[in-house]
C-alpha positions in Angstrom: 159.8 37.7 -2.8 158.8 35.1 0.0 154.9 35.7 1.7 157.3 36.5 4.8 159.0 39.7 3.5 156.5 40.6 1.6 154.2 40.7 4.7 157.0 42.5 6.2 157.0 45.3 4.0 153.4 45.7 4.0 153.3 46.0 7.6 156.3 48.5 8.4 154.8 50.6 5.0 153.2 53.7 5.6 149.9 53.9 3.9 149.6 57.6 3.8 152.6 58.2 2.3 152.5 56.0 -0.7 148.8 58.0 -1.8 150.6 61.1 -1.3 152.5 60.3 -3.8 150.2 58.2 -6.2 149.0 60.2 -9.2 146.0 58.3 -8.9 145.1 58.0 -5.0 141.9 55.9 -5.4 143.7 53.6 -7.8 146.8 53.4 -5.5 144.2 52.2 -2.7 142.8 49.8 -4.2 145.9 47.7 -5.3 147.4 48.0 -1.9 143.8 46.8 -0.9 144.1 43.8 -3.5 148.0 43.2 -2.0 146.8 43.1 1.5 143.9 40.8 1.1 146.1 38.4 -1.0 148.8 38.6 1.3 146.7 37.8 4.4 145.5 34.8 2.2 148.8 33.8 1.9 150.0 33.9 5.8 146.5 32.5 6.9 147.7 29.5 4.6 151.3 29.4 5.9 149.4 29.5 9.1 147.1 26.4 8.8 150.3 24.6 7.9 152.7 25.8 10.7 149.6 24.5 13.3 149.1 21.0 11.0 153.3 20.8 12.0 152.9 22.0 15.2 150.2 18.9 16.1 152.8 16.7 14.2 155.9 17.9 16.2 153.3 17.3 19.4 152.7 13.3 18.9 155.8 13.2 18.0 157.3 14.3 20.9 154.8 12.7 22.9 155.8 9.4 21.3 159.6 9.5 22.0 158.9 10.8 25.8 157.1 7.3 25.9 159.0 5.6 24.0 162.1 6.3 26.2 159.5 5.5 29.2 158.9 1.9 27.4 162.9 1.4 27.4 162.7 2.5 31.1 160.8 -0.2 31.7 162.0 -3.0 29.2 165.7 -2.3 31.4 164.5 -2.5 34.8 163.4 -5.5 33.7 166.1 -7.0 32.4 167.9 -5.7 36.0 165.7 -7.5 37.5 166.3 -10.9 35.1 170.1 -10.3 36.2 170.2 -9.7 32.1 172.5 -6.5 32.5 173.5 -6.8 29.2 170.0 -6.4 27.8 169.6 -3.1 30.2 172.2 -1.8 29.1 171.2 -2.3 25.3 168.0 -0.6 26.4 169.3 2.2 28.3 170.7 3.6 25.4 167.8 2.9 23.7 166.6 5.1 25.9 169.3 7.4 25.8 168.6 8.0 21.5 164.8 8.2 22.9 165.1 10.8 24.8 168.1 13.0 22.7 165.4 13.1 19.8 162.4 14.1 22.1 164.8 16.6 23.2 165.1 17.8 19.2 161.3 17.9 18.7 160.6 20.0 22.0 162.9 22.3 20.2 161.9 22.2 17.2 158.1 22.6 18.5 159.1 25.9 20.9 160.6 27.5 17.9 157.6 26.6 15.9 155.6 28.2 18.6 157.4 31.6 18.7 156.7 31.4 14.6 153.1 31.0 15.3 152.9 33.6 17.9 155.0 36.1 15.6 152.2 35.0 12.7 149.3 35.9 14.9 150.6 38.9 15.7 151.3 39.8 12.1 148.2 38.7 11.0 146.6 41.1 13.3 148.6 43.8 12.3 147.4 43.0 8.5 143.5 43.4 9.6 144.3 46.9 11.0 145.9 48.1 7.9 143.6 46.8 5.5 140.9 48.4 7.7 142.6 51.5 7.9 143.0 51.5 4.2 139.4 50.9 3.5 138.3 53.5 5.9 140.7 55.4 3.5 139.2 53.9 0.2 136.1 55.7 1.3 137.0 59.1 2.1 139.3 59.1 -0.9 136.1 58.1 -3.5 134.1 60.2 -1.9 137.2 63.0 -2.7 137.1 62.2 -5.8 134.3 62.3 -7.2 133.2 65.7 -5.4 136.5 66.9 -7.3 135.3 65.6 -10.5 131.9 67.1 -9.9 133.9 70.8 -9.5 136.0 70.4 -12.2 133.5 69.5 -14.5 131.3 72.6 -13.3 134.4 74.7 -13.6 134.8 73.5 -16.8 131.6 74.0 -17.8 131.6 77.7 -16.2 134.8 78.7 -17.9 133.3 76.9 -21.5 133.0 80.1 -24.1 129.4 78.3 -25.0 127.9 79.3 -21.8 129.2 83.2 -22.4 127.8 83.0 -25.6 124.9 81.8 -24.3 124.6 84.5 -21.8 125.4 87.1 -24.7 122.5 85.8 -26.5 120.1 86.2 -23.1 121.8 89.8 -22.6 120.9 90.8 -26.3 117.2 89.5 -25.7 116.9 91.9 -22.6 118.3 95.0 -24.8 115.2 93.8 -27.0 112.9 93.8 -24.5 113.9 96.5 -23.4 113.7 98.4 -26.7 109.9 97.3 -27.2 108.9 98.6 -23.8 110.8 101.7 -24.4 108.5 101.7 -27.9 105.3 101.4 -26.0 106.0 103.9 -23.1 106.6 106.4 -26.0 103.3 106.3 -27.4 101.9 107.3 -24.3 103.9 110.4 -24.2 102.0 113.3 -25.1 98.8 111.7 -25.0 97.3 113.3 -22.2 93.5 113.4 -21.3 91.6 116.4 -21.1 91.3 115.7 -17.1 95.1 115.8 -16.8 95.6 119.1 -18.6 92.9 120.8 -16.6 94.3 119.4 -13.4 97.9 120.8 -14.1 96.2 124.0 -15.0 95.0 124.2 -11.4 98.5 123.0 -9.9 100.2 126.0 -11.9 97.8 128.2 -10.5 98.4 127.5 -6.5 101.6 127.8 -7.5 101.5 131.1 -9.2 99.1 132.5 -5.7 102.2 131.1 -3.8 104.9 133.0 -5.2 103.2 136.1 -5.2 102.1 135.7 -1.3 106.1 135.2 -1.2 107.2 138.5 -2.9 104.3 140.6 -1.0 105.5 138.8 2.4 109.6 139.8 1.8 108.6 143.1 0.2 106.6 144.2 3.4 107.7 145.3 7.1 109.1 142.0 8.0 105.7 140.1 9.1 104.9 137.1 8.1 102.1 137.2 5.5 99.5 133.7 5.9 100.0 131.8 2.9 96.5 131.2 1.3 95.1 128.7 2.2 94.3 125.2 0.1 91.8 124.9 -1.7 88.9 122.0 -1.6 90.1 118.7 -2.5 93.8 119.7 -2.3 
């Protein structure tokens, strides 16, 4: 494939498409990178020769415009000798002159439309490897946050973890256990203060029942309830 099609192809091809469907995306990116950059080495070198033949095609044509100007000349003087055959010998001299800067000019304007067309290409190049490294970016930067989630939901989902966490439930049951041990000696190990105290609190609650029973069991008026005691 010739630097021309292939530029061609690179140019009318649509970038986003062919990572769709690339297995690997940032692989995919960075041949078409590599295939660009080559590429546009490749027409920047057709290039420097189309403008060396270009200044070529220019003396040239500037040397057969004067050379038909020198056989201009070289007849009106032979005219003016009275040597009409030597101006007409270098009329036509003239004549071949002329018909061949005639073929350069040609040859140079097509050249020119080529150059032009390779300017514009090579333009058109730039953008798209820019626009494929801004995507070389984004797509790295993709990837490797994927990577970084699948290999924590890996990890999540690996059965060592849940073993792990088995183990750490198993050491709370223990925990557990001895602090259930400990709280049991304390039951039923009550001071002599606390037993007197719930003594009292048994009381007030006996006086309050019977207020109660006398207060429903009389003429409907509200008997006081005693009243608290110090330090209640």
């Amino acid at each position: 494939m010739s630097v021309f099609s292939r530029l061609s192809d690179i140019i009318n091809s649509n970038i986003n498409s062919l990572l769709d469907k690339a297995e690997d995306p940032e692989k995919m990116v960075r041949l078409i990178i590599q295939e660009m950059e080559e590429t546009l080495v490749e027409v920047r070198t057709a290039s420097a020769r189309a403008i060396a033949d270009r200044k070529e095609l220019q003396r040239r044509s500037a040397y057969f415009e004067a050379e038909a100007g020198e056989w201009e000349r070289k007849a009106e003087l032979a005219v003016a000798k009275g040597r009409d055959d030597l101006a007409r010998g270098a009329l036509m001299e003239r004549a071949k002159a002329e018909e061949t800067a005639v073929t350069v000019r040609s040859d140079l304007s097509v050249l020119d439309e080529t150059l032009a067309k390779l300017s514009d290409d090579i333009a058109a190049l730039q953008q798209k490897i820019k626009d494929a490294k801004a995507r070389q970016n984004a797509i790295v930067l993709r990837g490797q946050a994927s990577r970084s989630r699948l290999d924590a939901r890996r990890q999540l989902s690996d059965h060592s973890i849940d073993d792990a966490m088995n183990r750490f439930e198993q050491y709370e049951r223990k925990i557990d256990d001895l602090e259930g041990q400990v709280e049991s000696y304390d039951m039923g190990q009550r001071s002599l203060t606390d037993e007197i105290n719930q003594l009292e609190v048994d009381e007030d609650v006996d006086e309050e029942l019977r207020a109660l029973k006398a207060r429903l069991a009389g003429n409907g008026e509200a008997q006081p309830l005693p009243a608290p005691k110090d330090g209640e």
